[in-house]
C-alpha positions as CSV (number, residue, x, y, z in Angstrom):
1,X,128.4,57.7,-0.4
2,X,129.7,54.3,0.9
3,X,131.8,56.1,3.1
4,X,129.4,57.9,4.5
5,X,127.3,54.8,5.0
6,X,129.5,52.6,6.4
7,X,131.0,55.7,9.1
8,X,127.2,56.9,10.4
9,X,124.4,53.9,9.6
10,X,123.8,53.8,12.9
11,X,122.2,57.1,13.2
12,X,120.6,56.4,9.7
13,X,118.9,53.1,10.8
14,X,117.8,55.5,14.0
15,X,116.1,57.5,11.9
16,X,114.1,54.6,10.7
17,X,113.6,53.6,14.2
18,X,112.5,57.1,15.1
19,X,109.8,57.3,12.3
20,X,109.0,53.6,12.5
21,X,108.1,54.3,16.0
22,X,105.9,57.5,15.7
23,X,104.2,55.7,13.2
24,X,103.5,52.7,15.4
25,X,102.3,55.2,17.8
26,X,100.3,57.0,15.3
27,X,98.3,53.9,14.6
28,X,97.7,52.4,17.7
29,X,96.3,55.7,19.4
30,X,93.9,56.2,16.0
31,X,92.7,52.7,16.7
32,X,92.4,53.4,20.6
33,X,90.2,56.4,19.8
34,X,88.6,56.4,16.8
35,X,87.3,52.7,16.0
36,X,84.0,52.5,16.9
37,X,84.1,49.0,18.9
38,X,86.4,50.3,21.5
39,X,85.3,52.5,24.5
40,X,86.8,55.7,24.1
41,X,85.1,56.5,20.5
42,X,81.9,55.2,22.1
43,X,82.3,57.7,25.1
44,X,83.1,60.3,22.8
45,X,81.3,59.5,19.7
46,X,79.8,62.9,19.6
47,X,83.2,64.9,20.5
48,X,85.7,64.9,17.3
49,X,87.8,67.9,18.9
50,X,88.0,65.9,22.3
51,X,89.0,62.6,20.5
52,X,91.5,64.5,17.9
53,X,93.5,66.1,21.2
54,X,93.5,62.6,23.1
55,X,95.6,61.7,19.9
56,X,97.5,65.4,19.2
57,X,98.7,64.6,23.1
58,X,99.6,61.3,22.4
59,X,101.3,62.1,19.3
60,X,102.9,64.8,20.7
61,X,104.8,62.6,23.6
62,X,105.6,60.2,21.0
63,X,107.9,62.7,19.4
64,X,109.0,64.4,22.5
65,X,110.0,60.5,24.0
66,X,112.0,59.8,20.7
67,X,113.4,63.3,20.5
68,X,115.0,62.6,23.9
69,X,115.8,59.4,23.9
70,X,119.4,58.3,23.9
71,X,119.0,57.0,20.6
72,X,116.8,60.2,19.4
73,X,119.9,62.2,21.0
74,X,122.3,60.4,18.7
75,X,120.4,61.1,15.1
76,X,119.3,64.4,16.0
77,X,115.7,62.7,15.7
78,X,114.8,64.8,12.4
79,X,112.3,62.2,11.4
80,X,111.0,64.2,8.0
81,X,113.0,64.5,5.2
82,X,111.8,68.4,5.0
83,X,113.5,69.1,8.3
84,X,116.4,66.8,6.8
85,X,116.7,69.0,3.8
86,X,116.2,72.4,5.8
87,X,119.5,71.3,7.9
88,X,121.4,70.2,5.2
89,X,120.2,73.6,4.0
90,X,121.7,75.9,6.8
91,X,124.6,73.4,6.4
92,X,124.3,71.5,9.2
93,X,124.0,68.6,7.7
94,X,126.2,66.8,4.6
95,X,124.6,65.9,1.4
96,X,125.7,62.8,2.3
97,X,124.3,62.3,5.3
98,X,120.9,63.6,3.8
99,X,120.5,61.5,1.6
100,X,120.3,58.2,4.2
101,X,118.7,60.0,6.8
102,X,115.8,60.5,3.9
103,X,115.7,57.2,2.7
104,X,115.5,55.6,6.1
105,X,113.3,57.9,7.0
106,X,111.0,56.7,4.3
107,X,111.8,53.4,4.7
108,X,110.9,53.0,8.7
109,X,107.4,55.0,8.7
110,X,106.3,52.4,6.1
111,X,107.6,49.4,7.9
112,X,105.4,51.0,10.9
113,X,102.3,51.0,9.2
114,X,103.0,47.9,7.1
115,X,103.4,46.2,10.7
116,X,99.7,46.7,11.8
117,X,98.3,46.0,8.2
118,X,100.0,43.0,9.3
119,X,99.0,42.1,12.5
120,X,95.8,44.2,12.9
121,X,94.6,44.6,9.2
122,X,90.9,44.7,10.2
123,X,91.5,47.6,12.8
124,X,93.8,49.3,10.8
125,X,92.2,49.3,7.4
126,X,88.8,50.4,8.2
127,X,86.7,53.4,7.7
128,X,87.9,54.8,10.8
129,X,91.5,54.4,10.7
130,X,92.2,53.9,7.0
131,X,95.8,53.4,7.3
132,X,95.7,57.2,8.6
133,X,96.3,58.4,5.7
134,X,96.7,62.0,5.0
135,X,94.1,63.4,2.2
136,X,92.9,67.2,2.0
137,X,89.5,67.8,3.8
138,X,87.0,70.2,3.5
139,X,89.1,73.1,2.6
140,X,90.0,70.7,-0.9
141,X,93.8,70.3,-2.4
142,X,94.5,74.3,-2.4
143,X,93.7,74.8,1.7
144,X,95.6,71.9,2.6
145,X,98.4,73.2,0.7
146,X,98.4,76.1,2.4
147,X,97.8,75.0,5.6
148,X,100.8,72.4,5.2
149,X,103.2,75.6,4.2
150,X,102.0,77.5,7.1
151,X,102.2,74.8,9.7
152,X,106.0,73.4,8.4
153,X,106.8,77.4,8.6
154,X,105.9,77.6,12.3
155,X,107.4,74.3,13.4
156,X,110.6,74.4,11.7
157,X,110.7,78.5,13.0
158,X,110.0,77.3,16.0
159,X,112.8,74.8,16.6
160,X,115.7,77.3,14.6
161,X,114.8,80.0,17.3
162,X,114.4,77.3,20.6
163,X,117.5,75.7,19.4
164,X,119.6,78.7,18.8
165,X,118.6,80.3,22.0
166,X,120.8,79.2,25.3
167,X,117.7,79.8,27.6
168,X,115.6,77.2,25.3
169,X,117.8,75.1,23.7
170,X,117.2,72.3,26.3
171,X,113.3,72.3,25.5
172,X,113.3,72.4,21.7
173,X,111.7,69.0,21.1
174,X,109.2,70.1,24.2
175,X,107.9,73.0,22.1
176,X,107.7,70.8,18.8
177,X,105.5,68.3,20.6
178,X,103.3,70.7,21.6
179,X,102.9,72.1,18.4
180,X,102.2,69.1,17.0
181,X,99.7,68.0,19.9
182,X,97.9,71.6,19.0
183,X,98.1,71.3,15.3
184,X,96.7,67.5,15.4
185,X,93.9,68.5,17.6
186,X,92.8,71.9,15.1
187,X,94.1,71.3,12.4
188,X,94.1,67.6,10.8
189,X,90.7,67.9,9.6
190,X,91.4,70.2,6.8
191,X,94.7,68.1,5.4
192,X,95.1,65.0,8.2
193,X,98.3,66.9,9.2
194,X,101.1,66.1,7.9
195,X,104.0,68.7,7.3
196,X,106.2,65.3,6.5
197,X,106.4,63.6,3.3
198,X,107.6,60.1,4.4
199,X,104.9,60.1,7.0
200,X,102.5,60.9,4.5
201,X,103.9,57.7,2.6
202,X,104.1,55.7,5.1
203,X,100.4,56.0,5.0
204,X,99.6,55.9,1.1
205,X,101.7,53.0,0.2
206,X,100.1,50.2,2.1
207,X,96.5,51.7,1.9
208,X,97.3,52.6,-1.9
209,X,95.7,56.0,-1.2
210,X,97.7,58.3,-3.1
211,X,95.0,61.7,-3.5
212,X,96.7,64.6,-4.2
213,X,100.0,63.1,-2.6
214,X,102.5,65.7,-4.3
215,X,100.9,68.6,-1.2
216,X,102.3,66.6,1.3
217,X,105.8,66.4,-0.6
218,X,105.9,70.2,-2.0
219,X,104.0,72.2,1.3
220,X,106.4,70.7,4.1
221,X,109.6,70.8,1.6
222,X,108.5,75.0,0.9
223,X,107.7,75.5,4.6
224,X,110.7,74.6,6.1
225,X,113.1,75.8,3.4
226,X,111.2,79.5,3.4
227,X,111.7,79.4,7.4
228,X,115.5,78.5,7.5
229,X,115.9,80.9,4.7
230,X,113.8,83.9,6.9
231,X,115.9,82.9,9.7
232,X,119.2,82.4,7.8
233,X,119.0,86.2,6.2
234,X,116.5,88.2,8.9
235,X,117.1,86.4,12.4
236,X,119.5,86.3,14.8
237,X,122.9,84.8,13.2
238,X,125.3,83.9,16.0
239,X,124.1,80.8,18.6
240,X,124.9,78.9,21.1
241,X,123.7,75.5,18.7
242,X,125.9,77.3,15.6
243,X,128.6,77.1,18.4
244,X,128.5,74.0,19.7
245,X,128.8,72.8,16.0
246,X,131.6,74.6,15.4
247,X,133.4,74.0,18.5
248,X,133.7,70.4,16.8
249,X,131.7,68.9,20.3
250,X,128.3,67.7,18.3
251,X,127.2,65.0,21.0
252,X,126.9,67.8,23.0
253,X,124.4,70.2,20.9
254,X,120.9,70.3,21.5
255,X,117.9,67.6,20.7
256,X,117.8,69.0,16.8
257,X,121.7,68.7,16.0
258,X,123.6,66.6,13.4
C-alpha cells in the first residue's frame, strides 16, 4: 500500500481535485438557479424542468472539462468509487490503486462542499440549495433505488462500449456528460441523482442529512458492477482500450483508462 502511494499520489490527489471540483461546480450552479434572490429562479420560478437542464448542462460540461483535462487525462478522471470498483473489477485497475483513488475521492467532494458552507453558508444551507444533498423523492427509498441501479447500468454501459470502440473511443467522456446533463434534468427529482456514493457524501456530511444514505452506496455500487459483468460475459471482448492497456502504452488510452 505505501508503495503504491508513494509511486501514483499524484493521480490519487487528482481524483480529489476532479470530485472537489464537480462539487464546487455542483454548488455554485444550484445557487445560480435555484435560490430565490437571484434572477434566474425568479425568471423561471414557474419552470422546474427549465431550471433542472440549465444545471444538468452545466453539470454535464463540468465533467466533460475534468474528463479532458490534462490532469483528468492523467487519473482516468473516474470520480465515483462505483466506476473505481467496476475497473478494478474488469481488472483495469489494482486493488491498490482502488483503494486511494476511493478514499480521495471521498475525501475531495467533501472538501468542495465544505468550502461553500464556509464561505457561502447562507446560500448554501438554505431551503433551496440544502447542501444538494441527495434524498429519495416522490417515488420514496424503493424508486430511488431503482432508479439509481438503472441509471449507474446505462452510464457505466455506456462508457465500456464508447471506450472499447475505435470509432468512439475519443468521445467517451462526451457521451457521459450528456447523460448526465439528461439524467439531472429528468431524473433528479425522484432520488436528486446521484449514481455516486462519495458525491452523495460529500453532500450528507456537512448538511448532516443522512436519509436513506445506504441507496446511494448499494444502487451505484450494483449498477456498475451488473454492467461490467454484462459486458464482461455477453459483449464484445477484444478492444482497441483492452489493447492499448496491454500494449503497456496507458498515457495513451482513452479519457476512462487507468
Amino acid at each position: 500500500m505505501i508503495k503504491a502511494f508513494k509511486k501514483n499520489w499524484p493521480v490519487y490527489f487528482i481524483e480529489a481535485w476532479g470530485l472537489g471540483t464537480f462539487m464546487i461546480s455542483a454548488v455554485l450552479f444550484t445557487i445560480i438557479v435555484e435560490h430565490p434572490d437571484l434572477p434566474v429562479r425568479q425568471s423561471f420560478d414557474g419552470s422546474p424542468m427549465l431550471r433542472r437542464l440549465f444545471i444538468g448542462v452545466a453539470m454535464g460540461l463540468t465533467a466533460i472539462g475534468i474528463i479532458y483535462s490534462p490532469w483528468g487525462k492523467k487519473s482516468g478522471a473516474h470520480l465515483n468509487p462505483a466506476v473505481t470498483l467496476s475497473f478494478m473489477r474488469l481488472k483495469k485497475i489494482s486493488n491498490q490503486d482502488a483503494f486511494f483513488y476511493i478514499m480521495f475521492q471521498f475525501i475531495g467532494g467533501y472538501l468542495g462542499v465544505l468550502l461553500f458552507k464556509v464561505l457561502l453558508y447562507s446560500y448554501t444551507s438554505s431551503t433551496w440549495v440544502n447542501y444538494v444533498v441527495t434524498i429519495p423523492g416522490p417515488l420514496g427509498w424503493f424508486g430511488a433505488m431503482l432508479l439509481e441501479a438503472l441509471l449507474a447500468f446505462t452510464l457505466f454501459m455506456t462508457i465500456l462500449f464508447a471506450s472499447n470502440n475505435q470509432k468512439f473511443a475519443s468521445l467517451t467522456g462526451v457521451f457521459a456528460g450528456i447523460w448526465l446533463a439528461i439524467f439531472i434534468t429528468f431524473e433528479a427529482p425522484f432520488s436528486g441523482m446521484s449514481i455516486n456514493p462519495a458525491r452523495t457524501v460529500a453532500s450528507a456530511l456537512p448538511a448532516n442529512i443522512w436519509t436513506h444514505v445506504w441507496i446511494y452506496f448499494a444502487s451505484p455500487v450494483a449498477g456498475m458492477l451488473l454492467a461490467a459483468e454484462v459486458y464482461k460475459n455477453f459483449c464484445h471482448k477484444s478492444s482497441a482500450v483492452l489493447k492499448c492497456h496491454m500494449s503497456g502504452n496507458k498515457h495513451n488510452c482513452n479519457t476512462y483508462k487507468d
